[in-house]
Phi, psi and omega in degrees: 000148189274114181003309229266347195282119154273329176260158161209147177223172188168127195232103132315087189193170184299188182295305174331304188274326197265351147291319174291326173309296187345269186311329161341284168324307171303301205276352157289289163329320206272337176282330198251358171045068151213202199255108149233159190209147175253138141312118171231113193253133193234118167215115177289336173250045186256185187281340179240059178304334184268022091004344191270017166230065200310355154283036160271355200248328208227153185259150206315316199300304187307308184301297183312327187244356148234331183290147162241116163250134252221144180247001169207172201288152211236128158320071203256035162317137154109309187288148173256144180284094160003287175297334196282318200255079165259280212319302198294346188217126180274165200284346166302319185256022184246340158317305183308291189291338165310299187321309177304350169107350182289147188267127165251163164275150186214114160213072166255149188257317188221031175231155160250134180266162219185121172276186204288312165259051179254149197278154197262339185264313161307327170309304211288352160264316170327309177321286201294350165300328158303309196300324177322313175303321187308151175232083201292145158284147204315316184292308162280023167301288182318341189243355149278325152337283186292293186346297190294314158286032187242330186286308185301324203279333189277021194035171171094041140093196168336132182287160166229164193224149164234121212243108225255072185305166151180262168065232203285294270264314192282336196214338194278151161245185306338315245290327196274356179284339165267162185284186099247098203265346197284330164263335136284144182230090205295154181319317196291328186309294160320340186252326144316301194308315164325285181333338192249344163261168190250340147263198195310133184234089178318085184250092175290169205172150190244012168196094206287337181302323159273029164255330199279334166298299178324312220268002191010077167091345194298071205296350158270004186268102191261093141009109199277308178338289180321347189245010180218199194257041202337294189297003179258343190251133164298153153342321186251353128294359172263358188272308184333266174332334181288302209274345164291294164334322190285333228291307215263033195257149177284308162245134185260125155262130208214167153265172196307300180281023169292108179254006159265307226274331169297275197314337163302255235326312184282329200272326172281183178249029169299117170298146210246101164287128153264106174309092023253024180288307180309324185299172177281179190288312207277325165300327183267319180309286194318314147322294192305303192294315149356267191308298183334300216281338169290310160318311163316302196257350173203059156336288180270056189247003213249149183308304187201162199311319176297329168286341179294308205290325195306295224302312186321319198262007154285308187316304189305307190307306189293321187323313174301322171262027181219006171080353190214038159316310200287324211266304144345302172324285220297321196280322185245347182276313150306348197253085171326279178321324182271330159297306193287330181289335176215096205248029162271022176274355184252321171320307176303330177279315164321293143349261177347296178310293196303327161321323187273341162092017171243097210279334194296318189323299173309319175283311154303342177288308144351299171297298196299318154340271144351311198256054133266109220325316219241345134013130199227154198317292176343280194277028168273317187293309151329286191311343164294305165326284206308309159329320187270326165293337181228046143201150209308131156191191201270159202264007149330295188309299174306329137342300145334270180341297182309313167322296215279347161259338167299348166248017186224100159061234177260019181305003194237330195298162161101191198269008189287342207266304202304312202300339191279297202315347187278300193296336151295334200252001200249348185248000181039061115338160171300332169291345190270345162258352181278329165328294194074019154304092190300163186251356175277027169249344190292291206306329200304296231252341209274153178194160148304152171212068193304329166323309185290335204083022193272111193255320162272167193301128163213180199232108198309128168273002151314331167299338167264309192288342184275035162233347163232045183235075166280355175287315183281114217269330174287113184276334159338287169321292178312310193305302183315295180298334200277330203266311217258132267030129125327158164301319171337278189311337199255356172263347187311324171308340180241355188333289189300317181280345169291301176291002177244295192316319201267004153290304219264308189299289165347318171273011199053036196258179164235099200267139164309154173304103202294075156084145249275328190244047129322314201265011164285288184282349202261311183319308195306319171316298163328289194294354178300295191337300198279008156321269183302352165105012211243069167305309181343284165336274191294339180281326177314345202258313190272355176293306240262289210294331159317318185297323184279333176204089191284352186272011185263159199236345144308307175304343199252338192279315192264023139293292180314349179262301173323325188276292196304348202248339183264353182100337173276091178298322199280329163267314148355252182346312200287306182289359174268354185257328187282308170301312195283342197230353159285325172211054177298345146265036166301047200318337160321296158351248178331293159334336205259322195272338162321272163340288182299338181288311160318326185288332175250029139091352178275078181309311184339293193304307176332316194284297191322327175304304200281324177320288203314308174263012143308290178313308207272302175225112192267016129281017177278079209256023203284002188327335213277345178308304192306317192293299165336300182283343193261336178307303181297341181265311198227087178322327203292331191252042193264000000 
């Protein structure tokens, strides 16, 4: 490689994602005016053999002028990743680091990478302005053409497109033994998105077959296969071609995890409906409602048994709001051969059942779940849920439980946990007290979660997890408390006494407590602040809420995060040593003080933390935070 390439991209990856790198790659050298080349790896007895020339694709002159082509995956000592570091840096300073000579790397696949103060409507003409530069070989040039005028021939203007996933989901194994809803999309949905437009409707797909089920007669749905030379073309030139065609489509409906309809989206101007989110409210109730009653009542109107089973675990979430859980049961719960070819249905049908107030039912689906062959982790945790809510025991333990699935990875999704977790902390039990979860926060924060399928009040768990959460250990998670609220949605309940105090606090002033559960909510706020990085903000809030009440033990524990989250351990310690003497049995505590000890790498000191707090409650089960964390400072003593 030549010296002078400042930039490199590079994908062990389908055609799609190594286009997308590409341009990255282009539109960064041309902006910032230096030398870039994408690595294009040719390995003919590799995972991608029809991959091994991109002048199958491309023409010699383009390939010659942006391309390197490379016979094993390239050493990228020395390169900084790009993608990573765009959020953190504007472009003055990745010019400024270029210039110093430093090197970067590009391995985006269905994204544009975009510095911090660069404008997003401006990236998105560039993209496409690079893409304009591919230069395709004269043949598929020639079959792009033609595509296209077959598309022109069918009149009504711009095309609109729909990317029908099904394919490994439906019949492949493992992928069909799990839901995958971020990537299925049931027929009904799709067929709304269709309702709104009057002209020609492009539907790729990777089972040309569920289009022809779908589109039930519709002369405006053109098949994408139909519109090229199939045999004439390999798999990865027909992906090419595909993806330019969605490229020129006015709107995609897609699911939320399409990541080719994300990459039209960069090289083209198509707008992405992510499906069914994307739809209005009265749409998606209409959807929803749709798909229940075809799963209840014409089990066999669906393309093959796995779209019945996608759709079904769409159906379970509406049921419970829709009354008719019970009626989901009744249609599915029984049919053995079909819970078994696909058992993530028993997680759902359980779920349904226990909703419906039919606990043996719920407790066998559950089981039977558990004991199933082929069953996958993911969907082990529901069925778990359903168990521990319908069946007797004492309620210490259950108090336990709840904590040990809410900290421990994803053992918490779905609509059972928020809803126990309202009615445990609402019940001031030992978890609301080892929490230290004030209850004038519950009516603020408690909600319906028609997403979840939850028809009753529950208490979003982020709202639990965010004074500990050094527990979460999952960076999914951790992504998830930072997004899901925004910060905004998650201080609104407090907005106005929030924005007077810390105006009054500004002035160096010491303003009262805004009303008897000021100091609950404006404290909850704090932890948002620092959540979200704005220590300042929150240690002035939480100094100020100290002064006035210096004896809560919840206040000196999120001073202790604030210190910690800012790099000052020695206070960090010291206010976590304040909380911990303040609530000496407290095992979260202890469990907490563990955790930060592990985090500077003093397995000892960890263990000893953690033993401690085994002692105050050995149903209490978090090690594995502990484990995590020590894992992460000193692999070898994890």
């Amino acid at each position: 490689m030549a010296k002078d390439v400042a930039l490199i991209g590079f994908r062990q990856d389908r055609i799609g994602a190594r286009l997308i790198c590409l341009l990255n790659v282009m539109r960064l050298a041309r902006k910032f005016g230096v030398r870039g080349r994408y690595l294009w790896l040719s390995q003919p007895d590799g995972p991608y053999p029809e991959l091994v020339d991109p002048r199958h694709f491309l023409t010699p002159e383009f390939v010659a002028a942006h391309i390197e082509i490379v016979d094993e995956a390239p050493s990228r000592a020395g390169w900084q990743n790009v993608r990573a570091a765009a959020p953190g840096m504007n472009a003055a300073g990745f010019a400024r680091a270029l210039a110093d000579g430093r090197r970067y790397e590009c391995d985006a696949m269905s994204e544009t990478v975009r510095f911090l103060d660069e404008d997003p409507a401006e990236v998105a003409a560039e993209m496409r302005a690079v893409a304009q530069d591919l230069q395709l070989s004269p043949r598929l040039a020639r079959a792009l053409d033609e595509a296209r005028r077959v598309i022109a021939r069918a009149g009504g203007g711009q095309p609109i497109a729909i990317h029908v996933r099904r394919g490994d989901i439906l019949d492949g194994d493992p992928w069909s033994y799990s839901s995958w809803s971020a990537k299925y999309v049931p027929d009904e949905f799709f067929r709304i998105f269709i309702a709104r437009h009057r002209g020609p409707v492009i539907a790729f797909s990777d089972t040309p077959a569920a289009v022809a089920h779908l589109r039930q007669g519709d002369a405006r749905v053109l098949a994408a296969d139909a519109l090229l030379d199939t045999a004439a073309l390999t798999p990865a030139e027909r992906d090419l071609l595909e993806l330019l065609l969605m490229a020129g489509c006015a709107e995609v409906g897609a699911p939320a995890q399409s990541a080719f309809s994300r990459a039209a989206a960069v090289i083209g101007d198509c707008r992405i409906l992510p499906l069914p989110n994307g739809l209005t409210d009265a749409e998606r109730r209409a959807g929803y409602d749709a798909l229940l009653e075809r799963v209840i009542a014409r089990p066999d109107s669906f393309f093959a048994s796995g779209d019945l089973a996608q759709t079904a675990s769409y159906a379970a979430r509406h049921a419970a709001l829709a009354g008719r859980g019970s009626a989901l049961v009744d249609a599915l719960g029984d049919r053995q051969d079909l819970l078994e070819r696909f058992p993530f249905l028993y997680r759902e049908l359980a779920a349904a059942a226990w909703a419906a107030g039919r606990t043996q039912k719920a407790r066998r689906l559950a089981r039977q779940g558990l004991g199933s062959a082929l069953i996958r982790n993911r969907d082990k945790p529901l069925c778990r849920q359903v168990l521990l809510v319908t069946e007797a025991q004492d309620e210490a333990a259950l108090q336990a439980a709840f904590l040990n699935m809410v900290f421990t990875g994803r053992s918490a999704d779905g609509p059972i946990m928020p809803q126990l977790g309202l009615r445990l902390l609402a019940g001031g039990g030992r978890a609301a007290r080892e929490l230290g979860f004030p209850p004038a926060l519950l009516p603020l924060y408690a909600q319906a979660d028609p997403q979840q399928g939850a028809a009753e009040k529950a208490l979003p768990l982020w709202a639990v997890r965010i004074d500990w959460a050094e527990f979460v250990r999952d960076p999914g998670l951790t992504s998830e408390m930072l997004l899901w609220p925004d910060m905004w949605r998650k201080i609104r309940p407090s907005a106005e006494d929030l924005a007077e105090v810390e105006a009054a606090l500004a002035q160096g002033g010491k303003p009262d407590l805004p009303g008897q559960d000021g100091a609950a909510r404006l404290g909850f706020c704090a932890s948002v602040l620092r959540l979200h990085g704005r220590l300042r903000r929150a240690m002035l809030l939480l100094e100020w809420l100290d002064d006035l009440r210096p004896g809560d033990f919840l206040t000196s524990k999120r001073l202790a995060d604030a210190c910690f989250a800012a790099g000052n351990r020695k206070a960090g310690w010291r206010w976590l040593e304040k909380a911990q003497a303040l609530a000496p049995d407290n095992a979260m505590l202890r469990l907490s003080r563990a955790i930060r000890a592990a985090e500077a790498g003093d397995a000892a000191r960890a263990e000893g933390h953690r033993r401690a707090a085994e002692a105050a409650w050995p149903e209490l089960q978090l090690e594995r935070s502990v484990r995590r964390a020590l894992h992460e400072q000193t692999p070898g003593q994890a």
